[in-house]
C-alpha positions in Angstrom: 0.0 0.0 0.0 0.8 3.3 -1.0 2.4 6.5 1.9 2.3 4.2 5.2 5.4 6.4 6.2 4.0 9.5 5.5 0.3 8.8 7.1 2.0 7.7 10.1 3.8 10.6 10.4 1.1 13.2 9.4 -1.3 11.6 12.3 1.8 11.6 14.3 2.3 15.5 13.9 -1.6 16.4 14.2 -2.5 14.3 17.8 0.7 15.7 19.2 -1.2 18.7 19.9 -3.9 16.7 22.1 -1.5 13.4 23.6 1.7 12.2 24.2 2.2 10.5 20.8 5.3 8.2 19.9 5.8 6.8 15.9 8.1 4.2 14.9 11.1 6.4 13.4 12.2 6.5 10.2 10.9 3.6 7.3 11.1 0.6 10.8 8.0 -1.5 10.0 9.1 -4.7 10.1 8.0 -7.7 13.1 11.8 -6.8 14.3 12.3 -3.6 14.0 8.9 -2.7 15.9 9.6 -5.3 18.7 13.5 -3.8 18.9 11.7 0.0 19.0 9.4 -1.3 21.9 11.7 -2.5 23.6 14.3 0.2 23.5 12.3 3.9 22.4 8.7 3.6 23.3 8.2 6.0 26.0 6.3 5.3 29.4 4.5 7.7 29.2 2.8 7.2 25.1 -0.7 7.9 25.1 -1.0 7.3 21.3 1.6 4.6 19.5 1.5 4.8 15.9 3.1 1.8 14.0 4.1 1.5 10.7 3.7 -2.1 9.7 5.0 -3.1 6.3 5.2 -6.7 3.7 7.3 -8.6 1.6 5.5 -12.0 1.8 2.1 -13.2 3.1 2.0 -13.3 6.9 4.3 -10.0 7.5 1.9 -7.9 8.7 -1.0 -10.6 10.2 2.3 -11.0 12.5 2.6 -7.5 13.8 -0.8 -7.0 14.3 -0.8 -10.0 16.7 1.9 -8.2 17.8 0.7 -4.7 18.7 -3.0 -5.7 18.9 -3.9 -2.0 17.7 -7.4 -0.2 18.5 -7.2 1.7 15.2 -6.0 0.4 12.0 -5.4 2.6 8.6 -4.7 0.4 5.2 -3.7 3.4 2.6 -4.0 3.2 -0.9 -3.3 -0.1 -3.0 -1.5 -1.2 -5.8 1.4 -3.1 -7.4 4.6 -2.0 -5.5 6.4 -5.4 -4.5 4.7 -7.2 -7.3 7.5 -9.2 -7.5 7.1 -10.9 -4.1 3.1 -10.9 -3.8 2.5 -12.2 -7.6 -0.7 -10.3 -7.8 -2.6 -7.6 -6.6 -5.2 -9.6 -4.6 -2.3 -11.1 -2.9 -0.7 -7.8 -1.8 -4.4 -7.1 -0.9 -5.1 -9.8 1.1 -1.6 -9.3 3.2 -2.6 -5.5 3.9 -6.5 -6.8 5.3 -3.8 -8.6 8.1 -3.8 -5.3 9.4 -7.6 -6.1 10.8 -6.5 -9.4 12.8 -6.6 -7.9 16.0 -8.4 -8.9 19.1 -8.7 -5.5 20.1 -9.9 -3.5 17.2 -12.4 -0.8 17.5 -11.9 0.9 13.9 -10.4 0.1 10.6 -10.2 2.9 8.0 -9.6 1.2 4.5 -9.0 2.9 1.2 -11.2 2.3 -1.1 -8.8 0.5 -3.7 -8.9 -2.8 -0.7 -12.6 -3.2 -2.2 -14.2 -4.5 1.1 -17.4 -3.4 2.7 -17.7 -0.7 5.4 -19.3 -2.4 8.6 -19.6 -0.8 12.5 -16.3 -1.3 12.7 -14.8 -0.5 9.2 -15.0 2.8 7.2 -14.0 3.1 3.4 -12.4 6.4 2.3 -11.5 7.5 -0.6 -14.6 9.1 -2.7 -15.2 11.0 0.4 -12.7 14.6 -1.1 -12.9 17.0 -3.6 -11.7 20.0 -5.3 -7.9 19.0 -5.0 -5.7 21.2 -6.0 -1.5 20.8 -5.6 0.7 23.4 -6.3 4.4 24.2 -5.7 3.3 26.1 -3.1 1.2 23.7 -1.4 -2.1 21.6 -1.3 -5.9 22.5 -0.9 -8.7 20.0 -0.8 -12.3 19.2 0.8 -13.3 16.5 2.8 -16.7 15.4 4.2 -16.9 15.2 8.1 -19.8 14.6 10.0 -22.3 15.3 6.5 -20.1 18.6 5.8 -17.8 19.4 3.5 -14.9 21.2 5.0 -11.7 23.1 3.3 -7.6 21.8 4.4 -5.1 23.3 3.0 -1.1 22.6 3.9 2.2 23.4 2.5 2.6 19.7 1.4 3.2 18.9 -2.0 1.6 16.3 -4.5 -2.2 15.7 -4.7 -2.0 12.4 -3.5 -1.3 13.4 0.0 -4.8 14.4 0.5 -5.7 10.8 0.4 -3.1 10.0 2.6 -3.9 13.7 4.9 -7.8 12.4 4.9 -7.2 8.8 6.8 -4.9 11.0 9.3 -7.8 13.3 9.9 -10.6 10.5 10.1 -8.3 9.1 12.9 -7.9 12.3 14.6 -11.8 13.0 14.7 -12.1 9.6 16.0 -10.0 10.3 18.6 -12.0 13.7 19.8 -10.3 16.6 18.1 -12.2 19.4 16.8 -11.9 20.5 13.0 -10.2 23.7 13.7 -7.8 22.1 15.4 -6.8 19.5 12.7 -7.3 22.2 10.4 -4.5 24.4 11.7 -2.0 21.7 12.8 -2.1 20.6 8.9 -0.7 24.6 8.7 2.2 23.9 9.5 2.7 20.3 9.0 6.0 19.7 6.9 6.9 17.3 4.3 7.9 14.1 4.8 12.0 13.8 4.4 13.0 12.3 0.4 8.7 12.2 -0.1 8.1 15.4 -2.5 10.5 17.5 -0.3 10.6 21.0 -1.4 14.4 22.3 -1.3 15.8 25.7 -2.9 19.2 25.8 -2.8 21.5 28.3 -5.0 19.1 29.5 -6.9 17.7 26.2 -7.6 14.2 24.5 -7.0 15.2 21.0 -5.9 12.1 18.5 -5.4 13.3 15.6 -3.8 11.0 12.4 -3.9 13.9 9.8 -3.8 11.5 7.6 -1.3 8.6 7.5 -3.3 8.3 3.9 -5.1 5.3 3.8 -7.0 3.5 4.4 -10.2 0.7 6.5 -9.3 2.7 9.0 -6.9 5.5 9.2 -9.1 2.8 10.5 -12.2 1.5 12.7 -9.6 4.9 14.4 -8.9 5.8 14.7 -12.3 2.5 16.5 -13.2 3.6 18.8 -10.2 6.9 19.5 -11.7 5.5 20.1 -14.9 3.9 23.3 -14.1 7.6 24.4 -13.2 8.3 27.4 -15.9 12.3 27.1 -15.9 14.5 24.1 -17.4 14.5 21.1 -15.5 16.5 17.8 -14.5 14.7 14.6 -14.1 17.0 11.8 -12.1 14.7 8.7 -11.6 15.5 4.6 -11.3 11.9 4.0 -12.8 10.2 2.1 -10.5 11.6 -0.9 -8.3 10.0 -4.5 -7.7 6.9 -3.0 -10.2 6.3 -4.3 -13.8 7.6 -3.6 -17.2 4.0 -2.2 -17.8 4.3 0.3 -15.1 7.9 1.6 -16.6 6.4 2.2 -19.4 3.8 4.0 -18.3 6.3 6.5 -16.2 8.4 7.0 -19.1 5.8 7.9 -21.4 4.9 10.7 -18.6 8.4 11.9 -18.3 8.2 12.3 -21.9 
């Protein structure tokens, strides 16, 4: 699934303002790496622990769910990164549902590319924001809350961090905090590091999205940088554990 890194660290920044909140640091979302952070970083005094839990074969992520038994559980945006470990898409869907095999789960907020069903305990987002609009001065969008539509902006880059911004703030009204709230703490929320990471340096507009791995993201920031007037420099790998199809795709929109 697509921005685990960057919604953890979104929510992260916007309950800090209500609870004493502790993330996994860095891109440690593995069964070892979370049990190693436990053991050695977690604060006694957390109020909210946000874990990133990641996959490279089925069974990864059912394991740190048994693990950390959350209350709330967030499964982003789908699609075919690590297709070359998962075989197919329903595969790498099926490991990210692991997420829900807690004992202690109260709420699930799924994107809407998982396909599953919203129940009492599971809501599907997705089709629930509007009017995006990403600059390279920021992002704008709506969401609906409570039957409303209501305006965020930040100073985050790419469109597609509204989807990932929306499961954050879904979470955060879960947890009690008001709109205004959320609304200013995305004010001054800053980009994720290597993630569309706005940089000027000597006279130079450097946007640095070395982290981001797949197809959809990558078209995203390339229609961002396309707006940019002056002469510019593309340095890309194409995309990693993806398909030849994919590749393809992402040259023909560097082109």
């Amino acid at each position: 699934s697509y921005g685990k890194t960057s919604i953890k660290n979104f929510l992260a920044h916007i309950l800090s303002s209500s609870f004493h909140v502790y993330a996994t640091p860095r891109s440690v979302n593995t069964l070892g790496g979370i049990v190693k952070d436990i053991n050695e970083a977690l604060p006694s005094n957390t109020q909210v622990y946000i874990v990133e839990a990641g996959a490279r074969e089925r069974g990864d992520i059912d394991e740190s769910a048994l693990l950390v038994n959350p209350h709330i559980a967030i499964v982003g945006r789908i699609g075919e990164q690590h297709i070359e470990y998962f075989k197919t898409l329903e595969n790498i869907r099926n490991t990210k549902m692991e997420l829900l095999h807690s004992n202690r789960l109260e709420k699930a907020f799924v994107h809407e590319s998982a396909h599953v069903n919203p129940d009492d305990k599971t809501t599907v987002f997705g089709s629930d924001i509007r009017n995006i609009e990403a600059t390279l001065d920021g992002t704008s969008f709506e969401l609906l809350l409570d039957g409303q539509w209501v305006g965020f902006t930040c100073k985050l880059l790419g469109d597609f961090n509204a989807i990932n911004l929306t499961a954050a703030i879904h979470v955060a009204r879960l947890l009690g905090l008001e709109i205004e709230a959320i609304q200013n703490a995305l004010l001054t929320l800053q980009s994720v590091a290597h993630r569309l990471q706005k940089i000027e340096a000597g006279g130079k507009l450097i946007i640095d999205d070395s982290f981001n791995g797949n197809l959809e993201g990558m078209l995203s920031s390339y229609e961002l940088i396309s707006t940019y007037a002056g002469r510019k420099v593309l340095i890309t790998p194409g995309i990693i554990e993806s398909t030849q199809e994919a590749n393809m795709t992402l040259a023909q929109k560097i082109d």
